[in-house]
C-alpha positions in Angstrom: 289.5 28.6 157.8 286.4 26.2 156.3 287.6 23.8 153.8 286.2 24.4 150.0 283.9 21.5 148.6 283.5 21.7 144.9 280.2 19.4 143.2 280.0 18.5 140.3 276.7 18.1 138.9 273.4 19.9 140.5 271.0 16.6 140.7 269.1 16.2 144.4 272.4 14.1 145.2 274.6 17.0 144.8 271.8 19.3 146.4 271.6 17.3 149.0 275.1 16.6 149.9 276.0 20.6 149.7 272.8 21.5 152.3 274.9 18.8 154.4 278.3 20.1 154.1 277.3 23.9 154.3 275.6 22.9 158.2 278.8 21.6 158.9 280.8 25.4 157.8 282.3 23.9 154.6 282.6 26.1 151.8 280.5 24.9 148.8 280.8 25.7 144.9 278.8 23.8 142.5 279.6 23.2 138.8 277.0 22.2 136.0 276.8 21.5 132.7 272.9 21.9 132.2 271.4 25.9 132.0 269.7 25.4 135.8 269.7 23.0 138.6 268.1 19.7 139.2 269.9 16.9 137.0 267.0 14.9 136.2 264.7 16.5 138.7 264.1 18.9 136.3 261.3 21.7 134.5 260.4 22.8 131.3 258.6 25.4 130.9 257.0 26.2 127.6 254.2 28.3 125.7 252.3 28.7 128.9 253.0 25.2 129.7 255.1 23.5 132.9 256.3 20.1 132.9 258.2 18.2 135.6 261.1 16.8 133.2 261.5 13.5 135.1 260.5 11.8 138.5 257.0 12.8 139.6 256.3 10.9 142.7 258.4 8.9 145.3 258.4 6.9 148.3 260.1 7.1 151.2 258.7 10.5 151.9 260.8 10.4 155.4 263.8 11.0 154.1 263.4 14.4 152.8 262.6 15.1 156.9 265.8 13.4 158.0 267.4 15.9 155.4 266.1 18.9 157.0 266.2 17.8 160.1 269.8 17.0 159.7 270.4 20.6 158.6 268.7 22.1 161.7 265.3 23.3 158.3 261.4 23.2 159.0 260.8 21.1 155.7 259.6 24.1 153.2 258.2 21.5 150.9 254.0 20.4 151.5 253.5 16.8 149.8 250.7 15.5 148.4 250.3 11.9 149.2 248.7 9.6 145.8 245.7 7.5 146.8 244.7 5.7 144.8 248.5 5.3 143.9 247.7 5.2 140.0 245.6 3.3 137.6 246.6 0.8 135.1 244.8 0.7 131.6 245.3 -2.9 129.9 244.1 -3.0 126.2 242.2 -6.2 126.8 240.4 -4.5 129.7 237.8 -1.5 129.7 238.2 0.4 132.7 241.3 0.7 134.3 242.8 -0.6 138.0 242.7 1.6 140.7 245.8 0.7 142.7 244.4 1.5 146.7 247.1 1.1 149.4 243.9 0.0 151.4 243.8 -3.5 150.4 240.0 -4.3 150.7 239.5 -1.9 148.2 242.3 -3.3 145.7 240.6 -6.5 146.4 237.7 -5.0 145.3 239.6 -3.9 141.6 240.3 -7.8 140.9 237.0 -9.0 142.0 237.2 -13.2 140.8 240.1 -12.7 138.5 242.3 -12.9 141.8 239.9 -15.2 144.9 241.4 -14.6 148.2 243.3 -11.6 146.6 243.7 -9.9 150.7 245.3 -13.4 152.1 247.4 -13.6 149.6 248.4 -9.5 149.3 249.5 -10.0 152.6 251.5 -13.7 152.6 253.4 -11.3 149.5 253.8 -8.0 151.5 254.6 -9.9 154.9 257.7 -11.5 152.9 258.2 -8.1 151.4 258.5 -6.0 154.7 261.1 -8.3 156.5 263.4 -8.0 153.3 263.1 -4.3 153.7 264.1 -4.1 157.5 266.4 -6.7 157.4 268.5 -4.9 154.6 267.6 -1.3 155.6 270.4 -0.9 157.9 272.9 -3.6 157.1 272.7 -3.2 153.0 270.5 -0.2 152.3 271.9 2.7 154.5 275.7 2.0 155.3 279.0 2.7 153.4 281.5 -0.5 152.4 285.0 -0.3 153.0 285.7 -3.8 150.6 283.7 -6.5 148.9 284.6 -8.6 152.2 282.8 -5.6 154.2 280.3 -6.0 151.7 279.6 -10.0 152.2 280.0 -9.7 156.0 276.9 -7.2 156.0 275.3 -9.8 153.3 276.1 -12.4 156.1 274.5 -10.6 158.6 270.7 -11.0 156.7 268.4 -13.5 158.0 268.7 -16.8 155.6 265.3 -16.9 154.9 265.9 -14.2 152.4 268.4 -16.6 150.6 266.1 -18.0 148.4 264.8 -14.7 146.9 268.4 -14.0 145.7 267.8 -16.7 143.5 264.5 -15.9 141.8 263.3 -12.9 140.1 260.2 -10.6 140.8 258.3 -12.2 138.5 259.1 -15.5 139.5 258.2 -14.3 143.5 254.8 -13.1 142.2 254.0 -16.3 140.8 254.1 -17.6 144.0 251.4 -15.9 145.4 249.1 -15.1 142.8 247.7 -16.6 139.8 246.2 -13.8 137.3 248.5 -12.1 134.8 247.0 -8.7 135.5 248.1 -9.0 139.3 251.5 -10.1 138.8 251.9 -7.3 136.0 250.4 -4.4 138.5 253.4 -5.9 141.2 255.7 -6.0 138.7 255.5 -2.5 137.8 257.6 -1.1 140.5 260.5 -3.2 138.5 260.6 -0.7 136.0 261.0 2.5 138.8 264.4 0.9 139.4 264.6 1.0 135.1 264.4 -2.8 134.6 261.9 -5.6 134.0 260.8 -8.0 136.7 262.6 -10.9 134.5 266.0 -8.7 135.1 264.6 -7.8 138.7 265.9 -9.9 141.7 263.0 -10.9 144.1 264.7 -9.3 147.3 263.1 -6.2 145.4 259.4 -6.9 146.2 260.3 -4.6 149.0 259.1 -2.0 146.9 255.4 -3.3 147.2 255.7 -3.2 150.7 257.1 0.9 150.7 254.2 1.5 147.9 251.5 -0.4 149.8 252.0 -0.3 153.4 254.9 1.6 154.5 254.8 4.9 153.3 253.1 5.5 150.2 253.5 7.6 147.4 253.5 11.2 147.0 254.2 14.3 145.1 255.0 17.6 145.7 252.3 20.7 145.8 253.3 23.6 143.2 255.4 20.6 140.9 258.4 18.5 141.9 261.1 21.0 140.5 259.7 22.8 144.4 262.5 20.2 145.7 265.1 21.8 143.5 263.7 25.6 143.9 263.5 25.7 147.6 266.8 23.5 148.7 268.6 26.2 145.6 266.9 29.0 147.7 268.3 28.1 151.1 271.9 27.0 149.7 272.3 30.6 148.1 271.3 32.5 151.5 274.0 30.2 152.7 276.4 31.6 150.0 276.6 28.5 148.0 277.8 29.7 144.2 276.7 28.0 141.3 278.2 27.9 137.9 276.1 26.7 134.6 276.0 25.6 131.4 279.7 24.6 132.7 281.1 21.5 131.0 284.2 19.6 133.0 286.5 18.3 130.3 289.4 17.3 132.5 290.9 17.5 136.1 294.2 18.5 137.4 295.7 16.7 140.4 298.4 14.3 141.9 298.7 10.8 142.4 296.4 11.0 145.8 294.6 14.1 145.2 292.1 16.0 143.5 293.4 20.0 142.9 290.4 20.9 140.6 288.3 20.4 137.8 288.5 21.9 134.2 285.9 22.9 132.5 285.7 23.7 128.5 286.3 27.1 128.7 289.4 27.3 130.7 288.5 27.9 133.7 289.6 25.6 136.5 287.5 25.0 140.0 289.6 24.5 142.8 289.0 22.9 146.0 290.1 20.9 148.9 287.6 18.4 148.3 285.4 17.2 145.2 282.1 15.3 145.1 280.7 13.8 141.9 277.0 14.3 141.3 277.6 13.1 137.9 277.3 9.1 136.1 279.8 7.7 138.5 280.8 4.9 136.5 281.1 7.2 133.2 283.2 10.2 134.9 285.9 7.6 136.3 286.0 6.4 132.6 286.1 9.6 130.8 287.5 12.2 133.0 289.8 10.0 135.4 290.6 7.5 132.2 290.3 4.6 134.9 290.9 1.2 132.8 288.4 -0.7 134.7 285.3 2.0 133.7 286.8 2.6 129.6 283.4 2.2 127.3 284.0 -1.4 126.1 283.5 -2.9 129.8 280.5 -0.2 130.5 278.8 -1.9 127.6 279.1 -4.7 129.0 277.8 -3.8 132.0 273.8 -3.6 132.7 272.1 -0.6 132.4 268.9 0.8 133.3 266.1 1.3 130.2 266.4 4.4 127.9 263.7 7.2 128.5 261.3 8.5 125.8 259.8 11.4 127.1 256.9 13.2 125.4 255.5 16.9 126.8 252.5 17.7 125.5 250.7 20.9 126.5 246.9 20.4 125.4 243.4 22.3 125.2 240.9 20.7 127.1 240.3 18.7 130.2 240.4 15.3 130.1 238.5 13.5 132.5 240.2 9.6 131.8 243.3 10.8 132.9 244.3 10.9 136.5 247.3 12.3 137.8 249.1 8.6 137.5 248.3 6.3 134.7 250.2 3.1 133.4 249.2 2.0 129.6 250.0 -1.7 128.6 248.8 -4.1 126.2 248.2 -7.4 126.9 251.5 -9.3 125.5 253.2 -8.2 128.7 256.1 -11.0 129.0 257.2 -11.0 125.5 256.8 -7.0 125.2 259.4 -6.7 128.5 261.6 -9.7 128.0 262.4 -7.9 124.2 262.3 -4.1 125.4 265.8 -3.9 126.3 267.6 -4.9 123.4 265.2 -3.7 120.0 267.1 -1.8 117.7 263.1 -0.7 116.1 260.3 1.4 118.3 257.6 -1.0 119.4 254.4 -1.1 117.3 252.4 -1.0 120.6 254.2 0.7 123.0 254.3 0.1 126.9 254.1 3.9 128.7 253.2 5.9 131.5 251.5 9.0 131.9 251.7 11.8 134.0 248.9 14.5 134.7 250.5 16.9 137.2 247.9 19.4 136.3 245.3 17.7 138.0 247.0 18.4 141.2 248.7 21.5 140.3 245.7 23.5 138.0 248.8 26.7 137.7 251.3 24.1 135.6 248.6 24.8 132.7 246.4 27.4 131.0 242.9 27.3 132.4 241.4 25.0 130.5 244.3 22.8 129.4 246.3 20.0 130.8 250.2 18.8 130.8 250.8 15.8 130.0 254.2 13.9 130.0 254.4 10.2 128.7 257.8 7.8 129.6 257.7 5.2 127.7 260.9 2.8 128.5 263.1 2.0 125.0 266.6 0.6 124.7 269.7 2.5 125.7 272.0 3.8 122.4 274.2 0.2 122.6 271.4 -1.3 120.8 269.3 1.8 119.6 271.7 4.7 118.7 269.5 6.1 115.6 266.8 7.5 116.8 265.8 9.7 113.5 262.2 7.8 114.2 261.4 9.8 117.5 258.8 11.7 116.0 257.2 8.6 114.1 257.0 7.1 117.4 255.6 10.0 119.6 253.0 10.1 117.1 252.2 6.0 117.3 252.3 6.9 121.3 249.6 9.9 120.6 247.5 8.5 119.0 247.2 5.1 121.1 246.5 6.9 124.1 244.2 9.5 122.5 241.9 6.2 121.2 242.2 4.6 124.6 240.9 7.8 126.5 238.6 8.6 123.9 239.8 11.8 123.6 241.6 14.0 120.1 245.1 14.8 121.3 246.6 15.2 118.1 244.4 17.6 117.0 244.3 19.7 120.6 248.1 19.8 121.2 248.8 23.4 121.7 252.5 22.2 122.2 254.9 19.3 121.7 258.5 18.4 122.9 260.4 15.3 122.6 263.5 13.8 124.1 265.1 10.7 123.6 268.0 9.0 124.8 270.1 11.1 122.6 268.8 14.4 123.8 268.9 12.7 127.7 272.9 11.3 127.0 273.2 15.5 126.2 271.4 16.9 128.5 272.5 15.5 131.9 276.0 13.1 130.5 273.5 9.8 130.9 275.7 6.9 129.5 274.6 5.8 126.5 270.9 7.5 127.3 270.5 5.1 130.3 267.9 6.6 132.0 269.0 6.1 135.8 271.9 4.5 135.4 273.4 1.2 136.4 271.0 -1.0 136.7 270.2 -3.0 140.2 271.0 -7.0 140.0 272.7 -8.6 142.6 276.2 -7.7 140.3 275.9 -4.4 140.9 274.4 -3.2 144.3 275.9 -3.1 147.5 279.9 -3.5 147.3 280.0 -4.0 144.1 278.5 -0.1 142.9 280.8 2.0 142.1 282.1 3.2 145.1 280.9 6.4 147.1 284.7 6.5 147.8 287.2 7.1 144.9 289.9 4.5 144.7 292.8 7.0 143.8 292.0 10.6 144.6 291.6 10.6 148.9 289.6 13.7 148.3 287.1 12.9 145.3 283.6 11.4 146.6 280.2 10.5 144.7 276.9 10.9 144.9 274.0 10.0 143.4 272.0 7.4 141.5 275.1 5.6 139.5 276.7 4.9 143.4 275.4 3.4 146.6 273.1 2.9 147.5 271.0 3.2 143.7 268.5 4.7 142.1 265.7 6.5 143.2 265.1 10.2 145.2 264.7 9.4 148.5 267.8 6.5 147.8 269.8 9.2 146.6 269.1 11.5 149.4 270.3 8.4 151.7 273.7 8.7 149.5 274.2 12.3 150.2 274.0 11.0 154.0 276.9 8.3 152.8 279.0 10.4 151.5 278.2 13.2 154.3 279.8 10.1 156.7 283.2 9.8 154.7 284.0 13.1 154.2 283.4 14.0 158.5 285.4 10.9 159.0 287.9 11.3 156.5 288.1 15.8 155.8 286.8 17.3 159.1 286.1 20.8 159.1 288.3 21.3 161.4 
């Protein structure tokens, strides 16, 4: 008889991980706490309206085929890929950047603010690419048995790359080029992984290289919740069940093994192995009362920025808007060295804005657009009152309507809000940390939170808050981690 997986949490790690197990005969049940699937891959739909709750693009496109293809699928899912990538609007500045992976072009966008801007672009994404092969398969896309596995793999990594250990992303830009508005559009893929490039380690300009040269950046026709609707789709035909607006409050088991999980109304899920799509480092703190993960050393911890989201359904096109857009001012350093620990909403806030109508015309009425704006705030360590959401949604309204030129105060046919509080509630985010643990050197690698739970022999995670980070094609890698423990370790036999 196939062995019974139970999964905790319906993000595109747990997704993943049960497309995985149910090609391999296990029997999979998943458990949720949210009304419908996704985690933070998620819709809202609304007066007409659709909004992709959270990511809207990624990289890595290939790992979504390595997913199907590992499940014997034809990819149902039609990409769009971004070029240009996006466009950055300074304050001090006009017209806004056009980010081209084509780098003539880009070149082109800096004119004599950046001279030589191609030799340079390509001294920077030379270094860039070797980090991200040389750490692909001996960091990036492995399990660890111990921190000694973990610094044997480190050991393994050309020494050239030492240096870059030691220096943030900021610090690497300045290296290559000289204008502040360059070294801010690079920097900008700090904040994907939810930190700043003065929190940032170097090793991370990889991402430039994936943006730029290696695969892009893309989006998903018909809205990114089409990840969540057509992997859902196949894992029912398979006879997957799913269980929501479910809340785990404890879990019943022995000294070695997981026997189920108990959720607030009673009922208990029972299985003969459990995966954790949830906040790794939270759930072994609050469900499995580990000492090591109790709230006074998560707070001490680093975490990823808190998201403020802002959906705004509105009458009219707007033709300054593309599908991509990134809105700073022009006091970049002091603005992201502060941003983590405010306890007050910026004056002049840093965001970014998302268009998906412009792609997808059926996410809004004729006529009208969607627009979601992020704009990265403190966590609730340092912010918990956040009573001022709506005085700030209205400072980030009206800053962007006067940039683009364009009345969306007075053409908003619908407004939602969420900030950390409503994100902590939603989907158990710790503290309102938008993707979890954050990525320095600390806390990547062997020293996440395992994928591997140090008690139960049957409990496994997935997922941004566990190896190998953050990120939806990362955490599609993860389901394939996990997917390698539990063949090795609970066969289907």
């Amino acid at each position: 008889m196939s062995k019974k997986a139970v999964i905790l949490g319906t993000g595109l790690g747990g997704l993943a991980t049960a497309l995985r197990l149910t090609t391999k005969g296990y029997q999979v049940e998943m458990v949720e706490k949210h009304h419908q699937p996704g985690g933070r891959l998620n819709q809202l739909k609304k007066d007409g309206f659709t909004f992709d709750i959270g990511p809207s693009f990624f990289s890595m496109s290939y790992e979504f085929k390595e997913l199907f293809d590992y499940c014997g699928i034809a990819n149902p899912l039609a990409f769009n890929e971004l070029n240009p990538l996006y466009a950055v609007y300074f304050s001090h500045r006009d017209k806004p950047y056009y980010i081209h992976k084509n780098l003539e072009e880009l070149a082109k966008e800096f004119g004599m603010n950046e001279p030589d801007f191609v030799k340079k672009a390509q001294g920077y994404l030379k270094n860039a690419k070797e980090i991200f092969h040389d750490t692909e398969y001996r960091i990036v896309k492995r399990n660890f048995d111990s921190k000694l596995d973990y610094f044997m793999a480190l050991a393994s990594v050309p020494l050239k790359h030492g240096p870059a250990l030691f220096r943030n992303m900021w610090q690497e830009l300045g290296r290559h080029f000289s204008h502040q508005d360059t070294k801010v559009i690079f920097s900008l893929v700090a904040f994907f992984l939810g930190a700043t490039p003065f929190d940032t380690p170097a090793v991370y300009s990889l991402l430039n290289y994936t943006e730029l040269q290696h695969d892009g950046y893309w989006n998903v026709k018909g809205g990114m919740y089409k990840i969540v609707d057509e992997i859902v789709a196949i894992l029912k035909q398979r006879g997957v069940t799913f269980h929501f607006n479910t809340e785990i409050v404890s879990i019943k088991g022995t000294n070695s093994a997981m026997e189920g999980l108990v959720a607030a109304d009673g009922r208990v899920f029972k299985g003969d192995l459990f995966i954790c799509n949830a906040d790794a480092a939270s759930f072994r703190g609050k469900l499995l009362g580990r000492r090591s993960y109790q709230e006074p050393k998560l707070d001490k911890m680093d975490w990823t920025l808190g998201p403020f989201t802002i959906y705004l359904g509105v009458k009219g096109k707007i033709d300054d808007l593309h599908h991509h857009n990134y809105f700073l001012g022009s006091n970049f350093n002091e603005y992201a060295s502060n941003i983590f620990k405010t306890s007050v909403n910026p004056e002049k806030p840093y965001y970014y804005v998302n268009v998906s109508s412009k792609s997808n015309p059926e996410c809004a009425p004729e006529g009208c657009e969607n627009i979601f704006i992020l704009c990265p705030v403190p966590d609730l360590r340092y912010k918990p009152d956040w009573s001022d959401s709506e005085a700030l949604a209205d400072n980030i309204i009206e800053d962007l309507g006067n940039r683009i030129n364009f009345d969306l105060k007075g053409n908003t046919l619908t407004r939602t809000i969420y900030s950390p509080v409503e994100w902590e509630k939603m989907f158990n985010l710790y503290k309102g940390s938008g993707l979890g643990l954050a990525h320095g050197l600390n806390q990547v690698g062997g020293f996440r939170p395992s994928n591997k739970d140090e008690g139960f022999d049957n409990l496994y995670y997935v997922g941004a808050s566990t190896i190998p980070g953050t990120g939806l094609p990362i955490v599609v890698i993860s389901s394939k981690l996990a997917m390698e423990r539990i063949l090795l370790e609970h066969p289907n036999n």
